[in-house]
Structures are given as structure tokens and as C-alpha cells.
BARO-512600 format. One line per 2 residues: number of its first residue (from 1); their letters; for each residue x, y, z of N, C-alpha, C. Coordinates in steps of 0.001 Angstrom, whole numbers, plus 500000, padded with zeros to 6 digits. Each point is the difference from the previous one (the first is absolute). Layout:
# BARO-512600
NUM = a = X/Y/Z/X/Y/Z/X/Y/Z; ...
This chain:
# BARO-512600
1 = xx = 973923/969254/075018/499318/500862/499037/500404/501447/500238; 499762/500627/499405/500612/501848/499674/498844/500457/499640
3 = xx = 499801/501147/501235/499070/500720/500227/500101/500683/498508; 501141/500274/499613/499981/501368/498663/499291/499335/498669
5 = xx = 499662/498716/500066/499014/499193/499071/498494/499907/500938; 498900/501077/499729/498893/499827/500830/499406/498605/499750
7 = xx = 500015/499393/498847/499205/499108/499997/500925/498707/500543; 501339/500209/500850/500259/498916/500731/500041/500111/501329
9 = xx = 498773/500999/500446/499617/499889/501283/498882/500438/500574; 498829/499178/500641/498529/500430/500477/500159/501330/501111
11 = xx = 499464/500972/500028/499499/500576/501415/498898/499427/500711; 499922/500995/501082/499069/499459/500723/498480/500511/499616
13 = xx = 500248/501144/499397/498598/500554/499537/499637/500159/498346; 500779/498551/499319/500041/499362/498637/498226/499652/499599
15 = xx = 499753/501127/498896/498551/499278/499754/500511/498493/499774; 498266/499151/500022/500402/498442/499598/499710/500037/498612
17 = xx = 500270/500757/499218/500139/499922/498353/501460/500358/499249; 500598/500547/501533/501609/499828/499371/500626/499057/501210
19 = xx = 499132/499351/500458/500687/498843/500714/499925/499224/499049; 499070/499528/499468/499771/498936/499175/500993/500135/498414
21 = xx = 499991/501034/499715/500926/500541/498868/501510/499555/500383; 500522/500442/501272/501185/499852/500218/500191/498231/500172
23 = xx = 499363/499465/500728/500085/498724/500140/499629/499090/498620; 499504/500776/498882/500012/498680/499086/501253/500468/499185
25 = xx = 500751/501254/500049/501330/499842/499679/500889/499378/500348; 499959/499530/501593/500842/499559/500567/500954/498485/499439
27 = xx = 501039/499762/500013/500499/498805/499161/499552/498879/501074; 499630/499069/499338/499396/498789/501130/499810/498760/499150
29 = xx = 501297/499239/499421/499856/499141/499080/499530/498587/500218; 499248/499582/499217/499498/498715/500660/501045/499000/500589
31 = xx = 499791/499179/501038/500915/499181/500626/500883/500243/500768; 500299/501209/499889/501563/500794/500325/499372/500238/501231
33 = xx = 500516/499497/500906/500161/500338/501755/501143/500347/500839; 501067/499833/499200/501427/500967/499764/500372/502241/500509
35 = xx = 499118/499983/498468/499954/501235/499900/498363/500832/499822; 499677/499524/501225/498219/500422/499685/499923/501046/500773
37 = xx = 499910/501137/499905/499741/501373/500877/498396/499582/500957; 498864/499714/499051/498759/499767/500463/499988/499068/501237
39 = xx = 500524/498778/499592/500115/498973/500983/500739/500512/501363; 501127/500744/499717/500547/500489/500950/499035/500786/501232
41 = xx = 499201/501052/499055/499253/500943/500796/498630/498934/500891; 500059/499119/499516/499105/499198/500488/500211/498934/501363
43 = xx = 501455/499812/499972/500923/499259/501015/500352/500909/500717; 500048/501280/500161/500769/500916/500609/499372/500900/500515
45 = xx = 498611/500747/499429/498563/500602/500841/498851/499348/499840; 499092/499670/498985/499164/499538/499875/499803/498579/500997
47 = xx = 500702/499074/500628/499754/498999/500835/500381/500660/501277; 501167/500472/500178/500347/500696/501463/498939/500892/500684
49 = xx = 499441/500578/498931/498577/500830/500291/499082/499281/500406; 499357/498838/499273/499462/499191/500454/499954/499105/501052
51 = xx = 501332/500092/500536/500073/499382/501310/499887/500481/501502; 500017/501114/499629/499991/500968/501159/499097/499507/501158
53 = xx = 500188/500439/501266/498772/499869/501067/499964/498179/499810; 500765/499555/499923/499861/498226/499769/498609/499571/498797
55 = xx = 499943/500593/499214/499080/499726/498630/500812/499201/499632; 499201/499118/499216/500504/499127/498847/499893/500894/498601
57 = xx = 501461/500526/499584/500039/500426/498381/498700/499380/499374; 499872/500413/498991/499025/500029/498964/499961/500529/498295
59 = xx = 500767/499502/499198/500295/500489/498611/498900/499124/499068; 498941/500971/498998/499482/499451/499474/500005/500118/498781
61 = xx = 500116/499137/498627/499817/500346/498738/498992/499514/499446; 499065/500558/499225/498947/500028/499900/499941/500013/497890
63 = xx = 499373/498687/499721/500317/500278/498555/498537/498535/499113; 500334/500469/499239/498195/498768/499483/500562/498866/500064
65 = xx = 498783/498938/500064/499742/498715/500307/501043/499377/498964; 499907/500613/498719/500585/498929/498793/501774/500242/500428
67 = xx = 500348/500986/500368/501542/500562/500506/500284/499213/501161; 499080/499144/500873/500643/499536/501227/499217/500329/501349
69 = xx = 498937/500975/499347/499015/500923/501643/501652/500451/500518; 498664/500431/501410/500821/500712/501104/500488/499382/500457
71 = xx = 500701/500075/500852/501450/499592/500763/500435/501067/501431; 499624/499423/500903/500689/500945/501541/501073/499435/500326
73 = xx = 501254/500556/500293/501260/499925/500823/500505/499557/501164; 500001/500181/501104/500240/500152/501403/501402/499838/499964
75 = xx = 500498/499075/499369/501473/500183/499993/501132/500425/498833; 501052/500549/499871/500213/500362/499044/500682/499423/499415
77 = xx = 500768/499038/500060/500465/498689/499320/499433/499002/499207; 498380/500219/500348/499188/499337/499312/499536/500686/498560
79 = xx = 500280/501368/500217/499778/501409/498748/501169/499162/498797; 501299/500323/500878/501030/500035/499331/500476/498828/499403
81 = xx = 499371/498817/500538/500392/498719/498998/499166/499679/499090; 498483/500656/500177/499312/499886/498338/500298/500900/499397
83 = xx = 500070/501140/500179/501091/501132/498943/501227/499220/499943; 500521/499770/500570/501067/499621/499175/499612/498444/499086
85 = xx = 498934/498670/500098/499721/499554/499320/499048/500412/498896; 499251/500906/499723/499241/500601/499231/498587/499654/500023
87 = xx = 500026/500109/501492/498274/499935/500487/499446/501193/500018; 501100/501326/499732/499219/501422/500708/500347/500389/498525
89 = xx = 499389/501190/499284/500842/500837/498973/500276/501121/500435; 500987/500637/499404/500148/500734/500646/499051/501531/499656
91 = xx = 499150/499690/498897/499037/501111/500627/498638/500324/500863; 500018/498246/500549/499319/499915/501064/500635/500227/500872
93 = xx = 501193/500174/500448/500555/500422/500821/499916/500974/500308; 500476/501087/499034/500077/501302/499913/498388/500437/500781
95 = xx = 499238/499966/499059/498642/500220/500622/499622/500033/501200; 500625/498907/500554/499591/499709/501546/501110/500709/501361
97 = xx = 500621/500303/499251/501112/500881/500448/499389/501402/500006; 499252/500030/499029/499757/501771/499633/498682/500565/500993
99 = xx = 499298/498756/499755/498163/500117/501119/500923/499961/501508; 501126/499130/500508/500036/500133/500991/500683/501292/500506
101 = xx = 500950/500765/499378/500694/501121/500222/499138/501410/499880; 498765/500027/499150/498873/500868/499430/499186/499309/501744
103 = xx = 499883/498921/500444/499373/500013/501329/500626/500629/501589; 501337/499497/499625/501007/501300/501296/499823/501278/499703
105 = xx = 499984/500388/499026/500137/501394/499620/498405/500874/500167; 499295/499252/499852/498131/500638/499704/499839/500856/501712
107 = xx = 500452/499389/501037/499729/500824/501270/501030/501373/500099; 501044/499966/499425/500971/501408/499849/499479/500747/498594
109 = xx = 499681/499809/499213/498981/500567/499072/499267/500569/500256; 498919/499229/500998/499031/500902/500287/500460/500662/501147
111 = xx = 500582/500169/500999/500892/500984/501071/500309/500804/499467; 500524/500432/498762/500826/500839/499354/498922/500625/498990
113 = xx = 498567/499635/500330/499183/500538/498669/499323/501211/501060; 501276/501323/499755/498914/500888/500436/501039/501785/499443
115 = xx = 499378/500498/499498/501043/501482/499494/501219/500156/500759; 499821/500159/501578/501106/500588/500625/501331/499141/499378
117 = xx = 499219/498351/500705/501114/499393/499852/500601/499738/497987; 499365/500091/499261/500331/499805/498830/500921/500903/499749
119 = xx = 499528/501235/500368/500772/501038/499781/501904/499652/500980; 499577/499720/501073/501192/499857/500774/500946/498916/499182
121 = xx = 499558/499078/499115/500419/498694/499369/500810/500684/498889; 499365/501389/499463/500299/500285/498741/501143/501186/500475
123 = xx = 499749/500762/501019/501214/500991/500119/501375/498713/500482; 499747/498701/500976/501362/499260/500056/500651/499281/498726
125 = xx = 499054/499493/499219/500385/499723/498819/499347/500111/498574; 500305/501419/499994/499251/500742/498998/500250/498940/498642
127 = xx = 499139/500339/498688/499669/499122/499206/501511/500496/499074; 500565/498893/499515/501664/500697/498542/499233/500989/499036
129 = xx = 500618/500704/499437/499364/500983/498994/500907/498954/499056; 499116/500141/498592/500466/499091/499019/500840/500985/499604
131 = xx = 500896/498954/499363/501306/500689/499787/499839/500708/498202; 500877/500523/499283/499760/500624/498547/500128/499071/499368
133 = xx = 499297/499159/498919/500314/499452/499024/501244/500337/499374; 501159/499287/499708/501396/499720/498964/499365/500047/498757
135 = xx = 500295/500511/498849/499655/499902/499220/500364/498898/498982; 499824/499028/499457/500249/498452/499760/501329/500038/498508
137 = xx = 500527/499377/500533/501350/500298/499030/499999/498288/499267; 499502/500697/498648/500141/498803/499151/501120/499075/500441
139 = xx = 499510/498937/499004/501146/498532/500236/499975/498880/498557; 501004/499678/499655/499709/499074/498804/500209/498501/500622
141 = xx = 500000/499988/501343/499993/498660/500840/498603/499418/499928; 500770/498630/499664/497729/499140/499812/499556/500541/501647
143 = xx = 498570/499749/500201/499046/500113/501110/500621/499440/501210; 499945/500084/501256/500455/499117/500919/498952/499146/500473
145 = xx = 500410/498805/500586/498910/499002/500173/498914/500574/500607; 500212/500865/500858/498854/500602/500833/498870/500000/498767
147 = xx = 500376/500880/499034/498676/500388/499451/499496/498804/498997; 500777/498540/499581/499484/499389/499928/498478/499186/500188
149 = xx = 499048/499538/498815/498990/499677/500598/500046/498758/501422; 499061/499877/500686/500103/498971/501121/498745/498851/499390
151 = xx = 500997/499244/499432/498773/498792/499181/501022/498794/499678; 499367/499237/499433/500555/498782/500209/501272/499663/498495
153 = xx = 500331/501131/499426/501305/500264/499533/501058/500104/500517; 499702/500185/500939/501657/500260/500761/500197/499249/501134
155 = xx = 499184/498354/499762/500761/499221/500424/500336/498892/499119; 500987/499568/500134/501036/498952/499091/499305/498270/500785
157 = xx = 499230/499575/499127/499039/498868/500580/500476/498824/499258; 500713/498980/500287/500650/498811/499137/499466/499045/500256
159 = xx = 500217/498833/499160/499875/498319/500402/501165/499539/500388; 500246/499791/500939/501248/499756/500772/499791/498365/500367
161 = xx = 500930/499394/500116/499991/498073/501262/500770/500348/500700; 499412/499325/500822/500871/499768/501779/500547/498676/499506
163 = xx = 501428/500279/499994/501012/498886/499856/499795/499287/501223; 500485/500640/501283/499299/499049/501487/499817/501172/500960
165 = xx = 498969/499321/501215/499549/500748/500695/500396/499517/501487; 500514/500592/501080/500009/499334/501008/499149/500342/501405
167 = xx = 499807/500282/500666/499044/500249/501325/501066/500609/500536; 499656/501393/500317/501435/501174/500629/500289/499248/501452
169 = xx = 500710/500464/500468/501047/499336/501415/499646/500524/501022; 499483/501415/499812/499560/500911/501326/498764/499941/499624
171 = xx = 499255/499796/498801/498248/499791/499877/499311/499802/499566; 499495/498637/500985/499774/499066/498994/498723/499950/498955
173 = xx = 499258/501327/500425/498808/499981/499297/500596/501036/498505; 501111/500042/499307/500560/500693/499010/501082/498834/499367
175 = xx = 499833/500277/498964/501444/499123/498346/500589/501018/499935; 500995/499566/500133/501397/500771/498859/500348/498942/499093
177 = xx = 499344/500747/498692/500586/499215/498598/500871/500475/499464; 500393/499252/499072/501059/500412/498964/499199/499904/498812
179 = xx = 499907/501039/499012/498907/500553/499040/500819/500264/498730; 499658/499201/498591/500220/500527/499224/499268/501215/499353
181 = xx = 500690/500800/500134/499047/501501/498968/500024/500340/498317; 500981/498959/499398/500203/500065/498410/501302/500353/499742
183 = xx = 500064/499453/498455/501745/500129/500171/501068/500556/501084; 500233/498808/501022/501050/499961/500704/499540/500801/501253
185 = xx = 499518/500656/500021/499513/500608/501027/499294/499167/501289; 500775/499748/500996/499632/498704/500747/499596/501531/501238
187 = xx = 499180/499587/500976/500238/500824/501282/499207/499396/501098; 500376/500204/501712/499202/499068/500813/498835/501275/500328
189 = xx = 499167/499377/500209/498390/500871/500517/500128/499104/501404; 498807/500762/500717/499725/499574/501580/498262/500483/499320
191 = xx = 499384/499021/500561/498774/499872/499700/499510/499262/501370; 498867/500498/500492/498916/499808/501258/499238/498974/499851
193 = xx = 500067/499172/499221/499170/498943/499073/499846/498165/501268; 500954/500110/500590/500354/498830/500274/498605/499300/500940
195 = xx = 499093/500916/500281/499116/499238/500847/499056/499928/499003; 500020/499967/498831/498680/499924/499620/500258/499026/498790
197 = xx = 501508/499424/499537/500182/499530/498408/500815/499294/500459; 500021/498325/500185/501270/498944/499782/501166/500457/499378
199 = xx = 501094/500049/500765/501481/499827/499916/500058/499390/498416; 500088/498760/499866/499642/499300/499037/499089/500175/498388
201 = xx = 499466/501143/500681/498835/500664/498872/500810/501586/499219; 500853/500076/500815/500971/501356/499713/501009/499484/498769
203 = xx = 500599/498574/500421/501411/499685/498613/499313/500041/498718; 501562/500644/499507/499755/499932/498368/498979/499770/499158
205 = xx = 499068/501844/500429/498408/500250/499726/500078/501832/499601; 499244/499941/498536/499726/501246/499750/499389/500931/500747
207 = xx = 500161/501483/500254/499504/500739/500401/499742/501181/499492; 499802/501295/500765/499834/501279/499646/500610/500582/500783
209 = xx = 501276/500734/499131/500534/500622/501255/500253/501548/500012; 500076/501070/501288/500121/501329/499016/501182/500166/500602
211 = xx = 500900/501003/498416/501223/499256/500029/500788/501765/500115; 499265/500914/500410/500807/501170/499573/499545/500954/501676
213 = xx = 499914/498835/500839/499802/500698/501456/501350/500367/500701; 500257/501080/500941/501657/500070/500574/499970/498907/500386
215 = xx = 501214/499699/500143/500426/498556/501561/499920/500748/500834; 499886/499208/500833/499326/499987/501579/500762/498586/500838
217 = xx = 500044/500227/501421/500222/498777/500684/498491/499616/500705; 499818/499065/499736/498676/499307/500981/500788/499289/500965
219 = xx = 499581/500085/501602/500020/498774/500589/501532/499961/499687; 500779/501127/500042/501268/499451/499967/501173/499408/498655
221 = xx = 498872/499791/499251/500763/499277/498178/499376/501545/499268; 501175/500289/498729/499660/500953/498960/499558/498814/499209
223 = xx = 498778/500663/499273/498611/500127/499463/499761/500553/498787; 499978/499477/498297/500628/501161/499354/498590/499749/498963
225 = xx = 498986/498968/500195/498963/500154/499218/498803/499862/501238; 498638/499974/498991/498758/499807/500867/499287/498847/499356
227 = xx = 499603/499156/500482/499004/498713/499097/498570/500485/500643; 499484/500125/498934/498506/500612/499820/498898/498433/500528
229 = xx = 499364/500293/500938/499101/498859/500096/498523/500412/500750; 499034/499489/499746/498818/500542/500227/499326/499187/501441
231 = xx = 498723/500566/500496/499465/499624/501660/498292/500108/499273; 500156/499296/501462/497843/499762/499465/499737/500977/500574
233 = xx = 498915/500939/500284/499624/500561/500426/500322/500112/501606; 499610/498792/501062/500686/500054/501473/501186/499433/500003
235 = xx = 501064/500341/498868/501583/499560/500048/500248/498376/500679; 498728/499286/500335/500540/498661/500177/500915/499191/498886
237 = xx = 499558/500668/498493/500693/498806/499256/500589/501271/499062; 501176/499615/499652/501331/500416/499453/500803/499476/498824
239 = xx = 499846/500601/498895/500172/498918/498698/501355/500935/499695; 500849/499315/498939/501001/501218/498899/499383/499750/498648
241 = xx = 499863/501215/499347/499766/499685/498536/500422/499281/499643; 499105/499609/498603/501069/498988/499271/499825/500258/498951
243 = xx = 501201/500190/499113/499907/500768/498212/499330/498008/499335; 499971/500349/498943/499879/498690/499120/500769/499301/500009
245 = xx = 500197/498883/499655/501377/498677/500100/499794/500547/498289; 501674/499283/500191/500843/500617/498610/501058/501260/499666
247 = xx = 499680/500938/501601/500842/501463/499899/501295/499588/500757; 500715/500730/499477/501672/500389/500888/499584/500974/500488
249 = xx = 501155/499931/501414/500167/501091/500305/500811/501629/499514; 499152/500488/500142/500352/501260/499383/498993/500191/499308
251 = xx = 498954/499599/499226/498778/500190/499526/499497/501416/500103; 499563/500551/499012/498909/501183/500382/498898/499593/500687
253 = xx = 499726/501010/500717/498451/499847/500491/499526/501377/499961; 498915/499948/498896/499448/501808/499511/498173/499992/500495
255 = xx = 499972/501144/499569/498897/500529/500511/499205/501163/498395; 499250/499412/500176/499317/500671/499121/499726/501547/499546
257 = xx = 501052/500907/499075/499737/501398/500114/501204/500871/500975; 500746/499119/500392/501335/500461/501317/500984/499299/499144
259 = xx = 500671/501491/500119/501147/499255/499425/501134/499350/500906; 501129/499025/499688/500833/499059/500653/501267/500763/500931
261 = xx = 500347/499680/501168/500706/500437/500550/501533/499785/499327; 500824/501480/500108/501248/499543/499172/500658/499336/500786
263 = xx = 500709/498485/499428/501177/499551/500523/501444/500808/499873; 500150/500333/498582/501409/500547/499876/500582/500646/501348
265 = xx = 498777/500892/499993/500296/501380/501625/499240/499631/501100; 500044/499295/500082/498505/499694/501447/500234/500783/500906
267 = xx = 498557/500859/500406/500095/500543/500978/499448/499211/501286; 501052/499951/500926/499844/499406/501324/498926/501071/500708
269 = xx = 499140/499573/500027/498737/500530/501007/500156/500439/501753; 500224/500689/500420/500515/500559/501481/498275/500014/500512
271 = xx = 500141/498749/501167/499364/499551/500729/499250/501266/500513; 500345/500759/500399/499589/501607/500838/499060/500304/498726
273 = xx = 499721/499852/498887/499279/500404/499099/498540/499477/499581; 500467/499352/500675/498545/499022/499943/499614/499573/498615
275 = xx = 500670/499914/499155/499503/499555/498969/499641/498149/499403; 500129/499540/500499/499658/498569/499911/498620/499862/501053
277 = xx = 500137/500533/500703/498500/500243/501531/499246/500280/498866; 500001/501536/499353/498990/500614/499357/499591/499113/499108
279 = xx = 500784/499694/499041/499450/498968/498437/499794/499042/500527; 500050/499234/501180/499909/498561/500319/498358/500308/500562
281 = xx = 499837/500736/500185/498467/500434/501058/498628/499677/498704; 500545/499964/498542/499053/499967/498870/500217/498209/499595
283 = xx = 500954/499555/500701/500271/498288/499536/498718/499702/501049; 499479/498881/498906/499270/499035/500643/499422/498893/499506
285 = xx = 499357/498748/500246/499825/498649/499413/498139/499994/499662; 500643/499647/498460/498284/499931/499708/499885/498835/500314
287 = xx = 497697/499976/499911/499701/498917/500119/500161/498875/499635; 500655/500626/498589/500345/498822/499050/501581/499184/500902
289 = xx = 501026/500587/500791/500476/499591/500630/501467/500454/499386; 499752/501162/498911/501013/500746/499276/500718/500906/501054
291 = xx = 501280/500452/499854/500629/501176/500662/499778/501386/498488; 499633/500786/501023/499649/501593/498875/500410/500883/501065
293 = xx = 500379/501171/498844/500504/501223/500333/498471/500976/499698; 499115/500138/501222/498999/500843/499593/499019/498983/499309
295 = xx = 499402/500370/498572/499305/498311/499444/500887/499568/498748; 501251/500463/500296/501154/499727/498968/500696/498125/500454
297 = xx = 500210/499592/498881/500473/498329/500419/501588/500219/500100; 500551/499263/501106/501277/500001/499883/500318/498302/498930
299 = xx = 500825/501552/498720/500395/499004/498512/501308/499626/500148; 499738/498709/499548/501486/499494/499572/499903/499150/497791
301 = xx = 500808/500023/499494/499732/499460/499028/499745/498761/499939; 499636/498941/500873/499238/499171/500056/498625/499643/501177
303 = xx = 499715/501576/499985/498427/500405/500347/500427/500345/501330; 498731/499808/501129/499679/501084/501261/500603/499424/500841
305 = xx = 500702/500543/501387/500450/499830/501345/498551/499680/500302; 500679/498496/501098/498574/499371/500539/500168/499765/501268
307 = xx = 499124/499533/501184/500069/499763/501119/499477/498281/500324; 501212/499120/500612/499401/498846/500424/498393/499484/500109
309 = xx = 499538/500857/501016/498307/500017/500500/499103/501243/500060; 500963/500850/500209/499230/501487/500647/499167/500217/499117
311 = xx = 499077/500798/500376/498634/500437/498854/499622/501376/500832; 500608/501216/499751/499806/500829/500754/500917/500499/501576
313 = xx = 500317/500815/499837/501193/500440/501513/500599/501061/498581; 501383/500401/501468/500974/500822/499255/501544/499659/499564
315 = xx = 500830/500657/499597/501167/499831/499746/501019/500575/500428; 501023/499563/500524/501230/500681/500700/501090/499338/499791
């Protein structure tokens, strides 16, 4: 990280309201145990700290009953293989990352809560003077994604089949399928699915897939869609949508009042953006046992995305 970006690095005398700010920027994509900064800081101080003086580490995430309850650590391999199966999210993560770093920090906080020394804090690293506003030089270029809304338009959500699925080689609790996405568009996904859905229950079966995420390597295989599938509340049971029988793949799947993600130009979504985290945080399974965006039904033209059993949980 580069100090000359403040918000990609904590001090030591960081209120915990821009700890928490900085850390829910932080990129921390679900599953990804690859390229996880958080996880890192957690393998690398947060347990080593904990071990000190012969302690047994101690990492706790702390989140409601219907999400899974709490959960304590002691080891960190045990963190890192339900994050990487999708037992943790990652903004329970974050969270528990943020209370524990806001807890190292609260005894140098208050050490440092007194004039002399504030003052001494502020003559070593006096505060930047904001710099002059540029004055903004028109553009006839469309908006850049940044200022795009963050809603469930700007993701590209299909009825896709898994032509076949196999049980990955290095793990075994993950499929790598081969996925149709609609005209011709074939691509393999790596999906975390394998402990919870028959091998057998994966072939040549409709899904939901989102189809305008970067590739990525999981686990070693590039990764070029996501199959959307929902959890009960304590993530014991693990379903994939299922559009209506009768759709191809490639199907729309809309949303009521949002308009459709463009295929012509698809914009590939950069993981660091969090934008699938954010809009995915409003998916969830009604009682009725529907998948909705908010209390919006996920549409297809032969009616709603449904769930095997679930009656309530979320969607990822």
C-alpha cells in the first residue's frame, strides 16, 4: 500500500470512525483467499498478537443468529477455509477486523489524549493543507463508471446451463463447470458449491449466472462468470436458483424499474469496486421462497427465479 493514498493506510492514533471507513473500502471479495489484504492482516498480526506470552490466538466474528451467529477462531486456517467456502462474508469480516484493530489502538489513543502530546503529533505530522480546486474542464465523454448508479443495473444477470460440472482437483469442496451464457458464449466458472449440491445435481441444469464480472483465477482455474445461489440463514443448506423450465440460456433476467445491463459493451466490473458485494447485500429469498432484488422478483418471461426449499436466507 502507498502511504501517498491516506486511505490505504491506518495510523496509530486513527479515530475508529476512519478505521471503519477505511476498512469497508478495502477490496475483500467473497471467496477470494488469493488476493485478500484483510485476511492477510489477520494471518500476519492479528493471530501472532494473539499468541504472544504462549496465549492461544483468538479471532472473533460476531454477526446475527439468522447469518450463522458468532464464530471464534483459534486457528487461522480454520478462518480461511470458510472464507474461502463462503461461510464468512466478507463484511463480516471486515467488521471484525475493524472492532479488533479499534481494540489495539484504544490504549495509544488514550496515551496520546493529552495537549502537549497532540500538539507534538501535529508539529511531526502536521495536517496537508487542501490543495486549490482545478477548475473543471468540460468533456463531451459519457460519465465514467465511477459515477454510475450502484444498483442492480449494472449487473448483467442471465439464465445460463451447466453443460457439465466436475469436482476441482485441488478442491474438492468447489466445481469447475463449463457454462453456457447464450449465443455461443460458453465459459468455465469455479464455484464453492461442492459440499453442499450433488455432483450429479449440477449436469445439464439451468441457472443464474452474473455474466459481466472480471475473470479472476480461483483455486488456480480462470473463472469468467458467478452462479448466483442462496443459504438458509446458518448457511447449512445451499441451493442455486432456478429460472422456470422452458428458458435458454442467455435469457433475460430483469428487475422491476432497472434498467438491463448492456451486452453490446459490457462493462466488466473490477473486483476492487465492490460492486456486486454492494447490490448483492439487497438480494435475498422471500418467504414465499422467491429470489428478489430488495422486494423486487427476479423476472424472467416465464415468471420468478425460485429456490428448491429455502423460505428465507440470503443470496450470493
Amino acid at each position: 500500500m502507498s502511504s501517498s493514498d491516506p486511505d490505504s493506510k491506518i495510523d496509530l492514533l486513527e479515530a475508529p470512525e476512519d478505521v471503519k471507513r477505511k476498512l469497508s473500502k478495502a477490496f475483500c471479495e467473497e471467496g477470494n483467499i488469493t488476493e485478500n489484504g484483510i485476511l492477510s492482516f489477520v494471518k500476519t498480526v492479528l493471530f501472532p498478537l494473539g499468541s504472544m506470552n504462549g496465549k492461544t490466538p483468538s479471532f472473533s466474528i460476531l454477526r446475527p443468529e439468522k447469518f450463522g451467529g458468532d464464530v471464534t477462531y483459534t486457528v487461522f486456517e480454520d478462518l480461511e477455509n470458510d472464507f474461502r467456502d463462503k461461510k464468512v462474508h466478507p463484511g463480516d469480516l471486515k467488521k471484525a477486523v475493524t472492532d479488533a484493530i479499534n481494540t489495539l489502538l484504544a490504549p495509544i489513543r488514550k496515551w496520546f489524549d493529552n495537549a502537549e502530546l497532540r500538539q507534538l503529533t501535529e508539529d511531526a505530522y502536521p495536517s496537508p493543507k487542501p490543495e486549490a480546486k482545478a477548475k473543471p474542464v468540460k468533456s463531451n465523454k459519457p460519465a465514467a463508471s465511477a459515477n454510475l448508479p450502484v444498483d442492480v443495473s449494472r449487473l448483467d444477470i442471465r439464465v445460463a446451463r451447466v453443460l457439465e460440472a466436475k469436482v476441482h482437483e485441488g478442491n474438492p469442496n468447489s466445481f469447475v463447470s463449463t457454462v453456457d451464457c447464450g449465443n455461443g458464449d460458453v465459459r468455465t466458472v469455479v464455484s464453492g458449491l461442492a459440499k453442499y449440491i450433488p455432483l450429479a445435481e449440477m449436469q445439464n441444469r439451468l441457472v443464474c449466472a452474473v455474466c459481466n464480472l472480471k475473470p479472476g483465477k480461483f483455486q488456480g482455474v480462470q473463472s469468467s462468470a458467478m452462479l448466483l445461489a442462496g443459504s438458509s440463514p446458518d448457511d447449512s443448506i445451499v441451493e442455486l436458483l432456478q429460472p422456470p423450465a422452458g428458458l435458454e440460456a442467455g435469457d433475460l433476467i430483469e428487475f422491476e424499474g432497472y434498467a438491463q445491463a448492456d451486452r453490446s459493451s459490457p462493462e466488466k466490473l473490477n473486483p476492487k469496486h465492490l460492486i456486486f458485494e454492494k447490490v448483492s447485500e439487497e438480494f435475498k429469498i422471500s418467504t414465499e421462497g422467491l429470489a428478489e432484488y430488495k422486494d423486487l422478483k427476479f423476472s424472467t418471461k416465464n415468471g420468478p427465479v425460485s429456490l428448491k426449499s429455502l423460505k428465507e436466507g440470503r443470496i450470493r
